[in-house]
C-alpha positions as CSV (number, residue, x, y, z in Angstrom):
1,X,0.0,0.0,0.0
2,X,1.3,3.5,-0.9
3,X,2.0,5.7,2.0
4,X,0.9,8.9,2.1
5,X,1.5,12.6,4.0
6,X,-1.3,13.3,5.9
7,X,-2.1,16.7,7.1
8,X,-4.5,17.8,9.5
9,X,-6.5,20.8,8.2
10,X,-9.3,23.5,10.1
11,X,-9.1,25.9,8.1
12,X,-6.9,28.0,10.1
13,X,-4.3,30.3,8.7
14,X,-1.8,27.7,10.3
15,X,-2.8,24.8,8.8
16,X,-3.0,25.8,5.5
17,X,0.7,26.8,6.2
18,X,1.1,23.5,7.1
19,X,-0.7,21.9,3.9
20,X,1.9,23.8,1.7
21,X,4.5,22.4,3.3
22,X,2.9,19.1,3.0
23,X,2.8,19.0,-0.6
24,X,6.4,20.6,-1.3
25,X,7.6,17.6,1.0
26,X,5.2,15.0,-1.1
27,X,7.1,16.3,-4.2
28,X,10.4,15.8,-2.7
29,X,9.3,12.2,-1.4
30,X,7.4,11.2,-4.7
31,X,4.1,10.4,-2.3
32,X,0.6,11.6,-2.2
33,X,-1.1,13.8,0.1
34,X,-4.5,13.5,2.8
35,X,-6.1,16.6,3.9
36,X,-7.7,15.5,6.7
37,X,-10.3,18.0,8.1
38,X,-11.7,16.7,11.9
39,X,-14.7,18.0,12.9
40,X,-15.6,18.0,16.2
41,X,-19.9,17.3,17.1
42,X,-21.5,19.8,19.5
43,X,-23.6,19.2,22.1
44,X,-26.5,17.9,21.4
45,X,-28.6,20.8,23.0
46,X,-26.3,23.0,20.4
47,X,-26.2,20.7,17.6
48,X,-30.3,21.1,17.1
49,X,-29.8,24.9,16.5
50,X,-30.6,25.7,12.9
51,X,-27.2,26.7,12.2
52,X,-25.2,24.2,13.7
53,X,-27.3,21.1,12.5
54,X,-24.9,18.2,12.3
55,X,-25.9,18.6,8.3
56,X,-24.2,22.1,8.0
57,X,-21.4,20.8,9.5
58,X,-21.0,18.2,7.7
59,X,-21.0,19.5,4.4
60,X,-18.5,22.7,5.8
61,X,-16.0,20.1,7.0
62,X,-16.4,18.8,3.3
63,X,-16.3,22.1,1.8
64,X,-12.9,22.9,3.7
65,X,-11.3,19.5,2.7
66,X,-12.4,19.7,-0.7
67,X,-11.5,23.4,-1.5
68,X,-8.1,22.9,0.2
69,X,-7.4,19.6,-1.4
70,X,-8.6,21.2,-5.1
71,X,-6.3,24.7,-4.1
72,X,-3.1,22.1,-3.9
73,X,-3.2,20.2,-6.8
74,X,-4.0,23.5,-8.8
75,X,-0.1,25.2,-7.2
76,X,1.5,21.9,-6.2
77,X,1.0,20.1,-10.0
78,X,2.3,16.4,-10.4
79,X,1.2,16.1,-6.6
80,X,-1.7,14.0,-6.2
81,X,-4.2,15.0,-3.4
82,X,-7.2,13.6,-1.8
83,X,-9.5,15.0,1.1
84,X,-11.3,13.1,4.1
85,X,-13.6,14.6,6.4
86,X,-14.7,13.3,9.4
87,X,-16.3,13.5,12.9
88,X,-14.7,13.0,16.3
89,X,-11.9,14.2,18.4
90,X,-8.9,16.1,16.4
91,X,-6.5,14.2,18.5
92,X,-7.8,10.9,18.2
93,X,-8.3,10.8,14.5
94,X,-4.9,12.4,14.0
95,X,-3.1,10.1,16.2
96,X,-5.5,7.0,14.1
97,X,-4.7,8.7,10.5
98,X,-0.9,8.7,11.6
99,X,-0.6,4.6,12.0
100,X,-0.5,4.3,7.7
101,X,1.0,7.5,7.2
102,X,4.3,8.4,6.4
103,X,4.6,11.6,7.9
104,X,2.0,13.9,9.7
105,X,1.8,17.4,9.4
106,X,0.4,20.0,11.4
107,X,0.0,24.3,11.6
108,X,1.4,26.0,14.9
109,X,0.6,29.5,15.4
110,X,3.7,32.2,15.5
111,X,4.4,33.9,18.7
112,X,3.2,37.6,18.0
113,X,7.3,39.7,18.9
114,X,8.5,36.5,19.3
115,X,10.1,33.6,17.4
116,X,8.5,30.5,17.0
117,X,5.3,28.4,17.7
118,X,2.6,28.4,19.8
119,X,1.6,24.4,20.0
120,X,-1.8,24.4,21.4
121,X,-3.3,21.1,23.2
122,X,-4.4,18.9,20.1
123,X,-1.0,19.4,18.0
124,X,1.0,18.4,21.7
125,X,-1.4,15.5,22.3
126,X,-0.9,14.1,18.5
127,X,2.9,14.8,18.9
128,X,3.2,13.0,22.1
129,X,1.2,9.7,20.6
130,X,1.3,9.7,16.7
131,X,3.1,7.0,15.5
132,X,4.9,8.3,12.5
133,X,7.0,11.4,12.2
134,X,5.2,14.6,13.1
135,X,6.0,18.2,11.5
136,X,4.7,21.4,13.2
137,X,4.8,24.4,11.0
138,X,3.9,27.8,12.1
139,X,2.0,30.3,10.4
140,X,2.8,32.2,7.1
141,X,5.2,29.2,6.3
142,X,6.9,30.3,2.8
143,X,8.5,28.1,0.2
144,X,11.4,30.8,0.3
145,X,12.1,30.7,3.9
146,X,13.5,27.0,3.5
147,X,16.2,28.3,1.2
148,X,18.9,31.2,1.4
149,X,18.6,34.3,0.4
150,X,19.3,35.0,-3.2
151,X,22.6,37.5,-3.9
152,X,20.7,40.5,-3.6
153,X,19.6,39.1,-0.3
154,X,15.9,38.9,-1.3
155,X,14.4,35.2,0.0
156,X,13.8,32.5,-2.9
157,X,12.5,29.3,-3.7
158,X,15.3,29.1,-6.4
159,X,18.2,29.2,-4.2
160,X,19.7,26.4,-2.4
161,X,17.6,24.9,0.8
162,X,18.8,26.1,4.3
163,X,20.9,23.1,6.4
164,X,18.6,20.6,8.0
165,X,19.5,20.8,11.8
166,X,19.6,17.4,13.5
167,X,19.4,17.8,17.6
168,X,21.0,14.9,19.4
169,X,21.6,13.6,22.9
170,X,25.2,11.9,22.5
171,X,24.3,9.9,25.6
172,X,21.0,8.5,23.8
173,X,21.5,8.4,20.5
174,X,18.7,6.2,18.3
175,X,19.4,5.6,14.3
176,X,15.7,6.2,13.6
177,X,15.9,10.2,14.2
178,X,19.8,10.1,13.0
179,X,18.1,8.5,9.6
180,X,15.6,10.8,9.1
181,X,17.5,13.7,9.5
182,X,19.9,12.1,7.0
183,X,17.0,11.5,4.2
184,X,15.8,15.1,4.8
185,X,18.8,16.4,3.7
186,X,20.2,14.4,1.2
187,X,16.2,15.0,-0.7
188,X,16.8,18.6,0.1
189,X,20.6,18.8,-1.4
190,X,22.0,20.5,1.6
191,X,24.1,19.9,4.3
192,X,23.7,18.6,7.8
193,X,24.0,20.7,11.0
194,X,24.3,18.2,13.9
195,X,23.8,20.2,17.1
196,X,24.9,18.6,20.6
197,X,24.5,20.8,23.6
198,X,24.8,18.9,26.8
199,X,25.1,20.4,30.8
200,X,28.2,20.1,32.4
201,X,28.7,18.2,35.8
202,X,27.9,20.0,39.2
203,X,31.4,20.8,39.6
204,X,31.7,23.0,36.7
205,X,28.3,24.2,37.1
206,X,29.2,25.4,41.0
207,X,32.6,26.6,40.7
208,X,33.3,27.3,36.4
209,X,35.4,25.6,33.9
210,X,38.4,27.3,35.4
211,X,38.4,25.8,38.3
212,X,39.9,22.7,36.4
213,X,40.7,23.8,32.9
214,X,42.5,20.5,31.9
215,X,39.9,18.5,33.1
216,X,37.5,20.7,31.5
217,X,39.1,20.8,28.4
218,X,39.3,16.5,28.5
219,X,35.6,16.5,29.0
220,X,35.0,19.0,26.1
221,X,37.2,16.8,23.7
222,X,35.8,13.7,24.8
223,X,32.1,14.8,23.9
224,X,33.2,15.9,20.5
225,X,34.9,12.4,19.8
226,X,32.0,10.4,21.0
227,X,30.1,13.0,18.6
228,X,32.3,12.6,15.4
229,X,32.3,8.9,15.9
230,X,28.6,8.2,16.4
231,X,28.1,9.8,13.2
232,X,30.5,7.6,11.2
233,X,29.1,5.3,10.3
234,X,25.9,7.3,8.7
235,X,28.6,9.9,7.0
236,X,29.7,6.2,5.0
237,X,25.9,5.7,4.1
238,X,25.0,9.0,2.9
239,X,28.2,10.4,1.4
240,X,26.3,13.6,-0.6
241,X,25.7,14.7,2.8
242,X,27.7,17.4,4.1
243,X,27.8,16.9,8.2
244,X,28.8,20.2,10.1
245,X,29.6,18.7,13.9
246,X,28.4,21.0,17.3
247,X,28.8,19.6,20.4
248,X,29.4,22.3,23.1
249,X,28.7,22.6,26.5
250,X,24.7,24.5,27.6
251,X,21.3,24.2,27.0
252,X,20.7,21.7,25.0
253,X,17.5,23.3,23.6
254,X,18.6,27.2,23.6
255,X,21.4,25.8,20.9
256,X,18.9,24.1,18.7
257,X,16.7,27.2,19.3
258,X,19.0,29.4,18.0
259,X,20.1,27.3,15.2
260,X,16.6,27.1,13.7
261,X,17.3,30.4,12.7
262,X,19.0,29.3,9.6
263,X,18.0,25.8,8.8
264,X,14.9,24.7,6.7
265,X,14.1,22.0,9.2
266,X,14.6,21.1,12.8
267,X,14.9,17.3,13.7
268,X,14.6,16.1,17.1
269,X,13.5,13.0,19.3
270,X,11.0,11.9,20.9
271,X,10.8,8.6,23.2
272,X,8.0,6.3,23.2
273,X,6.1,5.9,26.8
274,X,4.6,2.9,27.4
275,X,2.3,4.8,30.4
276,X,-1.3,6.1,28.5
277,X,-0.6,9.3,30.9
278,X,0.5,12.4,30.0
279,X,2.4,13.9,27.4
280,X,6.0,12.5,27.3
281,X,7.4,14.6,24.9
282,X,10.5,15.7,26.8
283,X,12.1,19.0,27.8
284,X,14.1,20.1,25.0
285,X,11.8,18.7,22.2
286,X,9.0,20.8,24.2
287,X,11.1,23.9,24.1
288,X,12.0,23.4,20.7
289,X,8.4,22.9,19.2
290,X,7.3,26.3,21.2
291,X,10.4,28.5,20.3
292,X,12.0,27.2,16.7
293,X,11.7,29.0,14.1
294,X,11.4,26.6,11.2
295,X,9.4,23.4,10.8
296,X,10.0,21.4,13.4
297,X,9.8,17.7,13.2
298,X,9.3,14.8,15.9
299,X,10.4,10.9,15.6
300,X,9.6,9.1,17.6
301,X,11.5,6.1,19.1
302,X,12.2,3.1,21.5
């Protein structure tokens, strides 16, 4: 069965951001897109008002998918779209449409003066339970903003793409997030910015790094071998790739924040919980998916 991108639509300036990016990533992938639009029933007291008969919104959910689905194929040609409606809670359905799909996509609103997203409670429930990658994209989402700036400095979609930034934990590393960041770059042509930011022990953190500069310096070296080795072994698989190595002491998400900045993509981790509580998304991926300022995407792993 072919996969397919799926991504969840309301009609929101946000997720239509997120539906452009869809099918510019089903071009690069060579894979059809959903538009799922989720509809959500009243009350029943509600639902027998005249203008919020389950009827109407029925055929507004339709409308939504259909126009959406219809606006795609007519600026994304070669990309082949379908549209699903249906009733019940966003969440759930996402979470259910993301078991057969290869990637799921969803719109984040953009801080107003600030940088980045504003993940509401469906797009941090489907991250924390979808089964397949997820891919937040915030608001007014451009084709240009993936790729550098032209030589007069004006943003294009003709340029080259922006570096793919890959966040890793050197102390839990997992080859399913390492491999998708690897794919994502060598579709897009570009390089590979590996960021590593880890916190230093409580006896730098209480008296500094001078305290005990060789030691410091040891620990600093040792980080950026086990670095540079861990990523041997996919630098052999996927030689186009050009792999730019960070591993510096600090917040582990303030560095991947900051390098969102100029990448087209951010690629972190997320580990599966086997608990049906909560969220377990994780600290840094949680900062990240608030404050990054490109599309951000989630895989999740054992």
């Amino acid at each position: 069965m072919t996969r397919t991108i799926v991504v969840g639509l309301d009609g929101s300036p946000e997720s239509r951001g997120a539906a452009e990016w869809a099918a510019r990533e089903a071009k690069l992938r060579g894979l059809p897109v959903k538009v799922l639009h989720v509809w959500e029933p009243v009350p029943e007291p509600m639902a027998q008002a005249p203008l919020l008969g389950p009827e109407t919104q029925q055929h507004w959910s339709d409308e939504i998918a259909r126009d959406s689905a219809e606006g795609l194929r007519l600026r994304h040609p070669g990309v082949e779209v379908t549209a699903e409606h249906c009733a019940g809670r966003p969440s759930e359905v996402l979470c259910e449409a993301a078991k057969g799909a290869e990637l799921l996509v969803l719109g984040s609103r953009g801080l107003s003066g600030i940088g980045g997203f504003l993940v509401g409670s469906v797009g941090l429930a489907v991250v924390a339970h979808a089964e397949c990658p997820v891919v937040l994209v915030r608001a007014g989402e451009q084709a240009a903003d993936e790729h550098e700036t032209d030589p007069a400095g004006v943003p294009s979609a003709a340029t080259r793409y922006r570096p793919v930034v890959l966040g890793i934990d050197i102390d839990n590393l997992d080859a399913s997030v390492i491999e998708f960041a690897f794919d994502e770059a060598a579709r897009r042509d570009t390089g590979l910015r590996v960021v590593s930011g880890w916190h230093l022990p409580p006896y730098f953190e209480t008296n500094g790094p001078t305290v005990d500069l060789e030691r410091y310096e040891e620990l600093v070296r040792s980080k950026a071998v086990a670095l540079t080795e861990a990523l041997l072994v996919w630098r052999e698989k996927c030689p186009s790739v050009d792999v730019g190595e960070e591993s510096r002491p600090g917040s582990p998400a303030d560095q991947l924040i900051d390098a969102s900045h100029r990448s087209s993509l951010v690629v972190v981790g997320r580990r599966i919980r086997r608990h049906p509580f909560g969220m377990h998304i994780g600290p840094v991926t949680h900062a990240v998916l608030h404050h990054a300022t490109a599309p951000v995407a989630v895989v999740a792993h054992d």
